[in-house]
C-alpha positions, 0 to 999 in steps of 0.5 A, a space after each residue: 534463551 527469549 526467542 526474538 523472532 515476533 519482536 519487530 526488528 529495524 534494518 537498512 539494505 542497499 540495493 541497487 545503490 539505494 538504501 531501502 529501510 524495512 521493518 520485519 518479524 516472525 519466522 523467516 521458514 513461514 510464509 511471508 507477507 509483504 505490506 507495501 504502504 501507500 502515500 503519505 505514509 510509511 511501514 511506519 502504518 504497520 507498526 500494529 500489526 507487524 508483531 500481532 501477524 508474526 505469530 503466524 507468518 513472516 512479515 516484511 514492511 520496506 519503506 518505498 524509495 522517497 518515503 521513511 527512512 529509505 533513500 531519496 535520491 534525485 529525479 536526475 538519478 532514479 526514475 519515480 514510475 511506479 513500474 521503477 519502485 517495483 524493479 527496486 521492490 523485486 531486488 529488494 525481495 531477491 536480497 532477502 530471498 523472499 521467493 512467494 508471499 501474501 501481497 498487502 496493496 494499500 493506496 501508491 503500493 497498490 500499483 507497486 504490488 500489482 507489476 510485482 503479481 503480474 510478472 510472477 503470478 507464481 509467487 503471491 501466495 494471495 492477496 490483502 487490499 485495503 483501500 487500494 484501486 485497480 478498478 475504474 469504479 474505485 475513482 468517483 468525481 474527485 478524480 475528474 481534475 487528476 484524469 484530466 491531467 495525467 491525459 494531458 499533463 499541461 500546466 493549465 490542468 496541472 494549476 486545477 489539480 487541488 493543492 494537496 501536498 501540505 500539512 492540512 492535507 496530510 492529516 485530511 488523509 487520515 481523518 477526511 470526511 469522517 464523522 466527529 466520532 470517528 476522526 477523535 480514535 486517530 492519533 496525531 503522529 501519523 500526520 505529523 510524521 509523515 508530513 515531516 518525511 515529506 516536507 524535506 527539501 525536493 521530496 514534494 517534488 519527488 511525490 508528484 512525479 510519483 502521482 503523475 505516474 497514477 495514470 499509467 497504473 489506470 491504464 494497466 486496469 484491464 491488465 489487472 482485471 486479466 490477472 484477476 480472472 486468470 490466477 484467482 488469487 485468494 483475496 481479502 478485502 478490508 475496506 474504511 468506509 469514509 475514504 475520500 479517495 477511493 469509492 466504496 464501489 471498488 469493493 463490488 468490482 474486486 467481487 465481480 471477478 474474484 472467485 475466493 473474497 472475503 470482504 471486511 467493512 469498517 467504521 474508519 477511512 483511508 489510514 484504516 490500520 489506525 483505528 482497527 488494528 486489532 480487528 485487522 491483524 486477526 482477520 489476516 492471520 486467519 486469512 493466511 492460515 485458512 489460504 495455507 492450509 487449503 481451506 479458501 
């Protein structure tokens, strides 16, 4: 009989009364890892790794409440803090029994991971960022506006916040400020589709309250930094070098505190999964199979 486990599998889970989609493969008896996305995507990010990691480990992909196919509910009926998303996370987790994992943190599903680690350091097993902030070098200039706004969310700074949550700027996600030869290796659906899911009618409103709640990730940073130099989790980096969001600096900060970093630096940006996949994918598998086998 075909044995089905590397191929991806698509399934829906209620918890708590919200339906989370997730995508997931591999053995469930190996060790697991959890890719959590950021905005304005999906688990539909992972679609290129999923089977490549599952020769090796188990992979698990939720859509975030608001995001994919998962549920939306109202503002009135759930709370968008990141710390909520991680309540939903973590029930999410203790349906599917996932008791420790390696923790993929990539842009809004860095906050998300890190209230994950901090409550049980016991069970990441280790850590993969990519282009993921829990540092203050990580936020150059571009955040000056944002700053501003989460220190005092009034509606004369929130009118000189950029106006971000449309079409343009959700293919600027993926191919913002990055060479001509770059931005050509970037499939259109990515933006396509996400702008799509965002686009539905409340969703919009749903995404800011979740990016008003950026501030109270930054002032979790010295929490963060704790963790880091307490716990020592191995770490692996994998960084896009032309992200428009995040400065290159936040590389340096993650080294300044990690004992076992591996740092991967790549011709691509803030979607870097969409352009080096392959690259990525192998240096992970490594990565868990080096960390499992006591050699980082």
């Amino acid at each position: 009989m075909q044995n089905h486990h590397h191929k991806t599998r698509h399934e829906t889970i209620n918890v708590g009364g919200l339906d989370i989609f997730y995508r997931h493969a591999g053995d469930p008896e190996r060790p697991a890892i959890l890719l959590l996305h950021g905005y304005p995507t999906s688990s539909y990010m992972y679609r290129n790794v999923i089977e490549p990691l599952a020769e090796t480990a188990y992979v698990v992909a939720p859509d975030l409440p608001s995001f994919g196919y998962s549920s939306a509910p109202s503002p009135d009926d759930y709370d968008y803090t990141f710390e909520n998303i991680a309540d939903t996370i973590d029930a999410f987790l203790a349906a599917r029994n996932l008791e420790r994992f390696f923790l993929y943190l990539h842009d809004f599903g860095t906050p998300v991971g890190y209230y994950l680690a901090t409550r049980r350091p016991d069970r990441i097993r280790g850590l993969i960022v990519q282009n993921g902030n829990a540092h203050e070098e990580g936020l150059g200039p571009s955040w000056d506006a944002s700053r501003a706004y989460f220190a005092d969310p009034s509606e004369a700074n929130r009118a000189k916040l950029p106006d971000w949550m449309n079409f343009e700027t959700t293919r600027y996600q993926y191919v913002g400020e990055q060479p001509e030869r770059i931005t050509r290796l970037y499939p259109p659906d990515g933006w396509h589709l996400d702008w799509d899911w965002l686009s539905r009618p409340g969703n919009t409103d749903i995404q800011f309250r979740i990016f008003s709640d950026y501030g109270a990730h930054i002032a979790r940073f010295p929490a963060i930094a704790a963790y880091h130099r307490e716990h020592q989790p191995p770490c692996l980096m994998l960084w896009g070098r032309h992200d428009p969001f995040f400065d290159i600096n936040e590389i340096m900060a993650y080294h300044r505190v990690l004992d076992t970093l591996e740092i991967h630096v790549f011709e691509s940006g803030h979607q870097l999964l969409e352009t080096h996949h392959r690259e990525c994918a192998a240096l992970m598998s490594r990565f868990m199979l080096e960390v499992e086998a006591g050699q980082l």
